[in-house]
N, C-alpha and C positions, 0 to 999 in steps of 0.2 A: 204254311206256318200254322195254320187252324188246326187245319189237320193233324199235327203234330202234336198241338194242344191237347186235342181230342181224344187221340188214341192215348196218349200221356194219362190224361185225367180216367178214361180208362179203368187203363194198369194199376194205376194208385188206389183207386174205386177197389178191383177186384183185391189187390194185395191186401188193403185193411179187412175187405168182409169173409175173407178166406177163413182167416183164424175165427173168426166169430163162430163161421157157421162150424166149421169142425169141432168146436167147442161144446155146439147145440147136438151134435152127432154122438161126441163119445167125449163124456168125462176125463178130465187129466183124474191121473193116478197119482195123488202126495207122495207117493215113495220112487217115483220115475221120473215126474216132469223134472225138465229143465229148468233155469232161469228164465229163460228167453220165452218159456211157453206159460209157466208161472204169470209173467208180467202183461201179457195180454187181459188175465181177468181182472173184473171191478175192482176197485180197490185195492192193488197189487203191485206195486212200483218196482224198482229193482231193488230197494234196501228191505222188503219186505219178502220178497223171491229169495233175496240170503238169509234170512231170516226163518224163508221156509225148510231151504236144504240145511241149514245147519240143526233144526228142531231136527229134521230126519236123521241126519246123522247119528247124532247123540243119542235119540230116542227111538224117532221110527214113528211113522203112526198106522195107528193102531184102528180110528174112527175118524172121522171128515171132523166133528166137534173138538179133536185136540187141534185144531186149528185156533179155539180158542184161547188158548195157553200160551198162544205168541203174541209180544205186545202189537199193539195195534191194528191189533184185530178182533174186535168187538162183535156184539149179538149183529147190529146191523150191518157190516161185513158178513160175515159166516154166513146170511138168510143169503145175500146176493151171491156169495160162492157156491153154500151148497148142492146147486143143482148142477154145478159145474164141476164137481170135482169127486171122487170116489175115493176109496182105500181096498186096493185087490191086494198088494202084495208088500211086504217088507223086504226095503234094496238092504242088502248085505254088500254092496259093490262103494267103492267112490269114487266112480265114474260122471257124478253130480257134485263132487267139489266145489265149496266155494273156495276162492283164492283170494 
C-alpha cells in the first residue's frame, strides 16, 4: 500500500512540474496557446485563458504588453508572465475557440 502511495505521489509530483518546466523551455505563443496551457501560468485562471483567446480573436496580438489591455491583468501580472510568453505569429484559424 506505501508503495502505491509512493509511486502515486510520484506521478502527481512529475505531472504538476512537467508544465512548469516546459514553460521555463519555450514560451507559450498568445496567438496558439490553448486554454489548458494558458492556465498553468501565474496569475491565469480559466476566465482569464477566455479572456485571452477572445482578445486573440477579435484583435490578435501583436506584443506580449497587449496582454495589458485585458482586465485583470495588471503591470504586476504581465512582469510574472512576460518571461513566459512570446508573440511569433497571428492565428488566423479558430481552432482556439472559446465556447
Amino acid at each position: 500500500m506505501k508503495t502505491r502511495l509512493v509511486i502515486f505521489a510520484l506521478f502527481l509530483a512529475a505531472a504538476i512540474a512537467l508544465p512548469v518546466y516546459l514553460h521555463a523551455v519555450e514560451p507559450l505563443d498568445l496567438n496558439t496557446a490553448t486554454a489548458a496551457e494558458l492556465v498553468v501560468l501565474p496569475g491565469i485562471g480559466p476566465r482569464r485563458a477566455e479572456d485571452i483567446i477572445r482578445y486573440r480573436m477579435t484583435r490578435g496580438f501583436k506584443r506580449t504588453m497587449d496582454l495589458l489591455r485585458i482586465k485583470g491583468i495588471g503591470k504586476r501580472t504581465y512582469m510574472k508572465l512576460k518571461s513566459l510568453v512570446q508573440v511569433r505569429s497571428q492565428s488566423s484559424d479558430k481552432d482556439h475557440e472559446v465556447k
